[in-house]
N, C-alpha and C positions, 0 to 999 in steps of 0.2 A: 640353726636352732635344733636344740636333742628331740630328740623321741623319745617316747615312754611308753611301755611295751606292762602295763601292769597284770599280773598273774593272779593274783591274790584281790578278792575282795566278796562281796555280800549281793547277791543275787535275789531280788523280791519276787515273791512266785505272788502276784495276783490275780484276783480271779477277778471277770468281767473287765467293761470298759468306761470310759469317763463317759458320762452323759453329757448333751447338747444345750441344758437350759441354765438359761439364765436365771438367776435366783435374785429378787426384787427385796430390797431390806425396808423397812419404817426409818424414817427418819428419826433419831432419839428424842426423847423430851430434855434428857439431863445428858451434857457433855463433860465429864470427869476428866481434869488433868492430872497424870501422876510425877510431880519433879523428881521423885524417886528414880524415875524409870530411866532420866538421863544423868549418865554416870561423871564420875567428879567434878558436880556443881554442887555450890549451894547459893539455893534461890532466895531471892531476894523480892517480895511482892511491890507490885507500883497498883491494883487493886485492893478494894475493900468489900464487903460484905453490899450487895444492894448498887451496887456501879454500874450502868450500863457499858456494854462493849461491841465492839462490832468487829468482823472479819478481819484480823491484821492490827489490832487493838492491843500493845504490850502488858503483858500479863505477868510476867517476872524475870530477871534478870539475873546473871550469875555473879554471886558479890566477888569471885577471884576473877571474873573477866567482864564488866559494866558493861560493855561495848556490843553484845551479844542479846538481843532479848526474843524472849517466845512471847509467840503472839496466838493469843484467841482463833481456834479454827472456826470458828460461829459466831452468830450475834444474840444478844440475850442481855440478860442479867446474874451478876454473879452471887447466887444461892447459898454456897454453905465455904467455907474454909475449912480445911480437919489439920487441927497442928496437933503432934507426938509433943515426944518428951524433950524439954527445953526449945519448946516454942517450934521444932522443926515443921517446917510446909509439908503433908503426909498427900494430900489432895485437895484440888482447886473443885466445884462442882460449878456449871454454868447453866443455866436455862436455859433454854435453844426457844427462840423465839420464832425459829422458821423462817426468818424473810431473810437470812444471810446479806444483810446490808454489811459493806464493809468500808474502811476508813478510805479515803484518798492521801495516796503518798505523796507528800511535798519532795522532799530532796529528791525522789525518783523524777518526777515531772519536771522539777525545774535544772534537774542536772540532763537531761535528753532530750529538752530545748535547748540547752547549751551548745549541744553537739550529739553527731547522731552515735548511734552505741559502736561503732567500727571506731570511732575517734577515744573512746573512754580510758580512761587510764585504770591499773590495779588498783586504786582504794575511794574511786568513784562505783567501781564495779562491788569493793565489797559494801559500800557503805549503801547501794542500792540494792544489792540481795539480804544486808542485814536491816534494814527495814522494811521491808516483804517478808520477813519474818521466814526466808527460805537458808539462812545461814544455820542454826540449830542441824 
């Protein structure tokens, strides 16, 4: 394996040192999704205006790859849609209702009764992290 001997580069002169405390956030009232943000998709809504959702709850999908969806990090109700120019999805808004109740996964549950996860094959495994909504 080489070595890398670099000569050249940008040195930060800081002054003082990282502090010890933790920093405690509010929980949000409004969680904004932006599909913008995730590059060469375009989303495809399976909500509406007024739908409840819970943690893990599919909130849109990518129309060149269906297989793939994002799912709601909250539970709530979904507050506002903002679509651009020719209809494009700009931002999702959700209400955060605070109680993070979330969906129960069927094909997860009933594929790891099947057999335990050391037994699972590649498109059991992806089809259980793309409904956990951890594939994105």
């Amino acid at each position: 394996m080489p070595t890398f001997n670099l000569k050249k580069g940008y040195n930060l002169n800081l002054d003082g040192k990282p502090t010890n405390e933790i920093i405690e956030l509010s929980i949000p009232d409004i969680v904004k999704l932006n599909p913008n943000n995730y590059k060469y998709i375009k989303p495809k809504l399976l909500v509406k205006v007024n739908d409840l959702v819970q943690v893990g709850s599919p909130i849109f999908y990518d129309k060149n790859n269906p297989n793939i969806n994002h799912v709601s990090s909250c539970s709530g109700k979904i507050k506002n849609i903002e679509y651009g120019e020719r209809r494009k999805v700009l931002s999702i808004d959700i209400e955060n209702d605070k109680e993070y109740n979330q969906i129960e996964l069927e094909k997860c549950n009933r594929l790891l009764q099947l057999s335990s996860i050391q037994n699972l094959d590649i498109g059991s495994t992806k089809k259980i992290i793309n409904e956990a909504g951890m594939w994105p």
